[in-house]
N, C-alpha and C positions, 0 to 999 in steps of 0.2 A: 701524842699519837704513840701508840704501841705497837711493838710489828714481833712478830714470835716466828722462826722456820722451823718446820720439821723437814728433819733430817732423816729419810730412808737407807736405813741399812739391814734390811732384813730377808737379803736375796740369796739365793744359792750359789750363783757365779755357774752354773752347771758346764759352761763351755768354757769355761778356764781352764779343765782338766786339770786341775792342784786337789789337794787335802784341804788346803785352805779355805776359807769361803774368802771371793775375792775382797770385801771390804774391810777382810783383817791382813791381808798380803801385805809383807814389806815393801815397801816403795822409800828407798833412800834413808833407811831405819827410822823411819816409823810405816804406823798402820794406814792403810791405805783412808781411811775413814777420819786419819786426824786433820788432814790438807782443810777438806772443808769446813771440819769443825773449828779449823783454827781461821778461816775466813769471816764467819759467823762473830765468832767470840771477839777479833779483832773490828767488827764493825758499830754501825748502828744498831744492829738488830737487839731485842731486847730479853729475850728467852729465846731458847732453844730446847725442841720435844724431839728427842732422838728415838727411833723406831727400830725394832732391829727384832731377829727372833728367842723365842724366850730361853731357848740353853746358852743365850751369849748376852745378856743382861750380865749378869754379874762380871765379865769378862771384860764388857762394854765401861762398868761402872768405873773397876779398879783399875785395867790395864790403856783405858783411854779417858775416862775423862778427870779421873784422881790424879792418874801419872802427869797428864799435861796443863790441866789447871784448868780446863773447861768447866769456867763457873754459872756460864752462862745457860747451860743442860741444867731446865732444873727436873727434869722428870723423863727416865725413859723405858718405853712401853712396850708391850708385846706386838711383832706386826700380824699380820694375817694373810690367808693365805693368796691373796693376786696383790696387788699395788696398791689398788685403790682400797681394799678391805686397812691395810697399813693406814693409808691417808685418812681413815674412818679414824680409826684410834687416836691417831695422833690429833685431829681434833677435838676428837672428845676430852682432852685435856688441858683445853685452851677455854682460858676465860678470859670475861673483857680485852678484847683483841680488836684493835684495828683493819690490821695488813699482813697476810699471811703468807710466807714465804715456804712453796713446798720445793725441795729438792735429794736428788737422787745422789747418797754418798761416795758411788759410784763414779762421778763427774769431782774430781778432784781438783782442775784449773779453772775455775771461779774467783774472782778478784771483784776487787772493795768497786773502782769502774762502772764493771758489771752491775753490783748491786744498788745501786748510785742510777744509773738510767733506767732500773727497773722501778725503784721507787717513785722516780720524778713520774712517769709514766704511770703508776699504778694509783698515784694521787688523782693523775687528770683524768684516766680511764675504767677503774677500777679493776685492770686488768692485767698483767703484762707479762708474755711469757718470753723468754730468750730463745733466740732460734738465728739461723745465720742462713743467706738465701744458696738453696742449689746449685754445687760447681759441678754436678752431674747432668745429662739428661736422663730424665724418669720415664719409666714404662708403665700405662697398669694395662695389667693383662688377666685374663679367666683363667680358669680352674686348669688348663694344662698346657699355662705358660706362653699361648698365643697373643699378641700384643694387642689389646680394644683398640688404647689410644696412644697418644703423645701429649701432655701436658706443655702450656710454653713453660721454659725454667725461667720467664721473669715473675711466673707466681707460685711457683714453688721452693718450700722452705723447708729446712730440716731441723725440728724442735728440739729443744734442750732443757734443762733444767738450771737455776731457779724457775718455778714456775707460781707467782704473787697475783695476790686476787684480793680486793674489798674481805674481808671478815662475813660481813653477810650475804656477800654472792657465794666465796666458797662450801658455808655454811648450809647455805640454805639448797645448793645445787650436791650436797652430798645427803641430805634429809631428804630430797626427792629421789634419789636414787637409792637410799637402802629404803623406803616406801616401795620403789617398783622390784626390788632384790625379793619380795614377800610373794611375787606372783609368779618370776622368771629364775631360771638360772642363771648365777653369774658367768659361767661359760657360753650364756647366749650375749651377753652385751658387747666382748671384745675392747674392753676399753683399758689404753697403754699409758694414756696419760691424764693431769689433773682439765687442762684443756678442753677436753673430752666431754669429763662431767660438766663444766660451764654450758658446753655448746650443745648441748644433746639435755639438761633437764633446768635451764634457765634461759631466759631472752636476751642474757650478756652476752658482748661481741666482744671476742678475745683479740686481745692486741699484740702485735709480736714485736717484739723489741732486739735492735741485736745486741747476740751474745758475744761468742767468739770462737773463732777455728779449734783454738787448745781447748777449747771447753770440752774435750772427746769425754765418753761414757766407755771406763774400761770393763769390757765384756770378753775380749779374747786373751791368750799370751801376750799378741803382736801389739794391742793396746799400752800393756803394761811398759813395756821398751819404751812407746813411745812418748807415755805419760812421765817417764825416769828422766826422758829428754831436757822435756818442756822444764821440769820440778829443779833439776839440774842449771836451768837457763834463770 
């Protein structure tokens, strides 16, 4: 069995207010981006396609994965411009693959566990995304913030990344949607996660596995603090 992650690191960080893009920020001297790739390298996984954008390729090559020994990167690629255009790419460089492991570089406390219950689960299900159940109550509301409804929070979950799929469900659910990208814009589909593509252009039932609280996704200042915590612990 061969299982390969791509590793998305090709985001702006736009609300981090740094010069930095947030997946090269120090975090405990090193780069924000090395946490999970040294997760990866240190596990089962067997390749890694690292995504990121193309004036940080060469930056990507020498100042993270030469510097730390990331031998497991064996190729990485330009992202595009939403998420999923990324997750386009980085399969496109995956051959003979079993189990494909997509995650967001951004989510730095991911541990061997984790990827350990994602895998048992993604053998029996073909699917298994990490996500940890709602300590919120959730609202949805219309166009000017008045409340429709109330959800119960015993069925509601807040997703995460890894997010592993069969090789042919995530395959064949990303070739039907850059098929329907030839007729729509991609600012008409609104889709944040790999999840998403399963549920909306194939008949897979995705299956949520839990992840874990520190698995936060650093996107603000107050992230980073508390991601130095955790990293620290």
């Amino acid at each position: 069995m061969k299982t390969v992650a791509i590793v998305l690191a090709a985001g702006s960080g736009s609300r981090m207010n740094s010069d930095v893009k947030k997946q090269f920020m120090d975090i405990d001297g090193k780069p924000l981006i090395y946490y999970s790739l040294d997760v990866f390298q240190n596990s089962f996984i067997d390749e890694i396609v690292l995504v990121t954008g193309k004036e940080d390729i060469d930056f990507c090559k020498n100042e993270v994965v030469k510097k730390y020994g990331f031998s497991k990167v064996k190729c990485i690629v330009e992202g595009g411009k939403e998420r999923f255009n990324s997750v386009m790419h980085g399969l496109k460089m995956i051959k003979d693959c079993d189990y494909v492991y997509v995650h967001d570089g951004a989510r730095p406390l991911l541990d061997q566990e984790m990827l350990e219950r994602l895998q048992y689960n993604a053998k029996e299900y073909g699917t298994a995304v990490a996500a940890v159940p709602s300590k919120d109550t959730v609202k949805i509301v219309d166009n000017e913030n008045y409340v429709i409804s109330t959800p119960s929070r015993n069925t509601v979950w807040n997703i995460q990344t890894p997010q592993v799929f069969r090789y042919s469900i995530i395959s064949d659910a990303y070739e039907r949607l850059d098929m329907r990208l030839q007729h729509i814009s991609a600012d008409d589909l609104h889709i944040t996660d790999d999840a998403m593509v399963v549920e909306n252009f194939t008949t897979s039932k995705v299956k949520l596995v839990e992840g874990s609280y520190k698995n936060i996704k650093i996107t603000t200042p107050e992230d980073v603090e508390v991601a130095k915590i955790f990293i620290g612990q």
